[in-house]
Structures are given as C-alpha cells and as structure tokens.
VOPAGU-2260 file (C-alpha; in pm, 1 decimal, decimal comma):
REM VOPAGU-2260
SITE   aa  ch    i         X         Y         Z
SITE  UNK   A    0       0,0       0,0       0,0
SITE  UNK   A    1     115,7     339,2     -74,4
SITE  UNK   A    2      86,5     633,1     128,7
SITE  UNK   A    3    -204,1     847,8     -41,1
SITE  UNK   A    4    -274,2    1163,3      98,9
SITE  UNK   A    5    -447,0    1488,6     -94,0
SITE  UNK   A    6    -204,3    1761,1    -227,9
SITE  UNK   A    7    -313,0    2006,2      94,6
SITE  UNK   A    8    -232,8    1700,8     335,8
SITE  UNK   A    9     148,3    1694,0     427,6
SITE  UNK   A   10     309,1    1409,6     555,1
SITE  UNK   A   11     409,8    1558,5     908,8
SITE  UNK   A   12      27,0    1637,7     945,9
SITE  UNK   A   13     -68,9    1290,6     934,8
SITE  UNK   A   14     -76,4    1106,2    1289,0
SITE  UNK   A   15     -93,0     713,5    1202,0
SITE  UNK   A   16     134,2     514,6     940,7
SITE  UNK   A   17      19,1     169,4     797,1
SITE  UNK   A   18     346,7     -26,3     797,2
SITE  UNK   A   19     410,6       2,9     428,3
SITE  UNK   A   20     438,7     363,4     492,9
SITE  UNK   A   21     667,9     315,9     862,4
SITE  UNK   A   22     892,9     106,2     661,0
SITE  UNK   A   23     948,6     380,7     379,4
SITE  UNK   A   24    1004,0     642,0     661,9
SITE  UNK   A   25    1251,2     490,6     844,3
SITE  UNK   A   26    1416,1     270,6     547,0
SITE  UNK   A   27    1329,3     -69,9     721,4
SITE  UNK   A   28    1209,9    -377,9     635,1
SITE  UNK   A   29     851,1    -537,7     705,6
SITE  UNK   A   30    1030,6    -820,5     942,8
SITE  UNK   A   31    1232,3    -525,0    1142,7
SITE  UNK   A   32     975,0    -312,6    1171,1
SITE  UNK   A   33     722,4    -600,5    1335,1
SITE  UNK   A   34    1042,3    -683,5    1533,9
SITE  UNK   A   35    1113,9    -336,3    1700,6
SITE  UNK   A   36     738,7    -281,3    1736,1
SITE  UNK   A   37     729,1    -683,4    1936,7
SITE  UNK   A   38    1019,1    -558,3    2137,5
SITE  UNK   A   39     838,8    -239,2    2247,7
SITE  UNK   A   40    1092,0     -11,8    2092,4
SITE  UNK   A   41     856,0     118,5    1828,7
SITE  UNK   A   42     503,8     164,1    1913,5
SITE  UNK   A   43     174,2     130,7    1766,8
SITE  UNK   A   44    -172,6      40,0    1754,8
SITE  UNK   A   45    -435,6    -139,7    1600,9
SITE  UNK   A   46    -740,0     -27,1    1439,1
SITE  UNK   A   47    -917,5    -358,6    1382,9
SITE  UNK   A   48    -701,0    -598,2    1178,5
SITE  UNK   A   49    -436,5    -314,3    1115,0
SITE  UNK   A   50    -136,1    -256,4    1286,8
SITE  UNK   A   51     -96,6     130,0    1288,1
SITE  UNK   A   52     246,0     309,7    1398,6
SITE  UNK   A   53     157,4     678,3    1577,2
SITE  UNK   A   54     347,9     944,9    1440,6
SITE  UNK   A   55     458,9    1002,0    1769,3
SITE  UNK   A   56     601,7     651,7    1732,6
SITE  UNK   A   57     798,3     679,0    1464,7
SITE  UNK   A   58     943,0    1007,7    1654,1
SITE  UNK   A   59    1039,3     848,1    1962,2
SITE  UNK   A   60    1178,5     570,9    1740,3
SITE  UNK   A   61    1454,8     815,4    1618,3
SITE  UNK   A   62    1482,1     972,4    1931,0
SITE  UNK   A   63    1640,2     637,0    2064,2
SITE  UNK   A   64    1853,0     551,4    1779,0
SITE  UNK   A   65    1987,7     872,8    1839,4
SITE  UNK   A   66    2033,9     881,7    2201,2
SITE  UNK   A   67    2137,6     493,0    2152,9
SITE  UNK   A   68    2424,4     594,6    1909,0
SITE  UNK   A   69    2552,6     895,0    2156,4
SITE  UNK   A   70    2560,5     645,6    2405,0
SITE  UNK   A   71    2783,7     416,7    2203,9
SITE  UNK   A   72    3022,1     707,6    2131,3
C-alpha cells in the first residue's frame, strides 16, 4: 500500500502510518519493523485488523537511535 494523501495534506500532518508507509520512513524492512514494534521499541496500535504506527512513534523511534548511538560514542 502506498501512502495516499491529498495535495493540501502533508506528511508531518498525518498522525498514524500503515506499515508500508513506517517502513518507507525509516528505510526498514517489514520483518524489522514487526520486530522493534514486538520488542516495544517502536510503538503502535491497532485499528481492527491493522497494525498502525503513531506518528509520535515513529518520533520516539529516532529519538532512541539517536540517544542509543551517543551512548555508544
């Protein structure tokens, strides 16, 4: 699935992420995303049978990578 939005939607204004679209925004693959999201380091929710990442998910997400790689320096 893509990520289809209307020309006066932009992407930061949009608050859930099937996981197609999660695994174009952070360049990941289907099994790594469902493995970060099992391990509780990427969070989401599900709207019936979807799995849906928040877009403060995907935020926090970063957020660790980041703090993990000062950490490791």
């Amino acid at each position: 699935m893509t990520l289809s939005t209307p020309d006066s939607v932009r992407p930061s204004d949009i608050e859930l992420y099937r996981i197609p679209d999660a695994m174009r925004l952070l360049r990941m693959s289907r099994s790594l995303i469902y493995e970060q999201i099992r391990t509780g380091r990427l969070r989401s929710v599900k709207q019936g049978r979807a799995r849906l990442i928040t877009a403060h998910g995907i935020h926090d997400y970063i957020a660790l990578l980041e703090k993990e790689a000062e950490d490791a320096a």
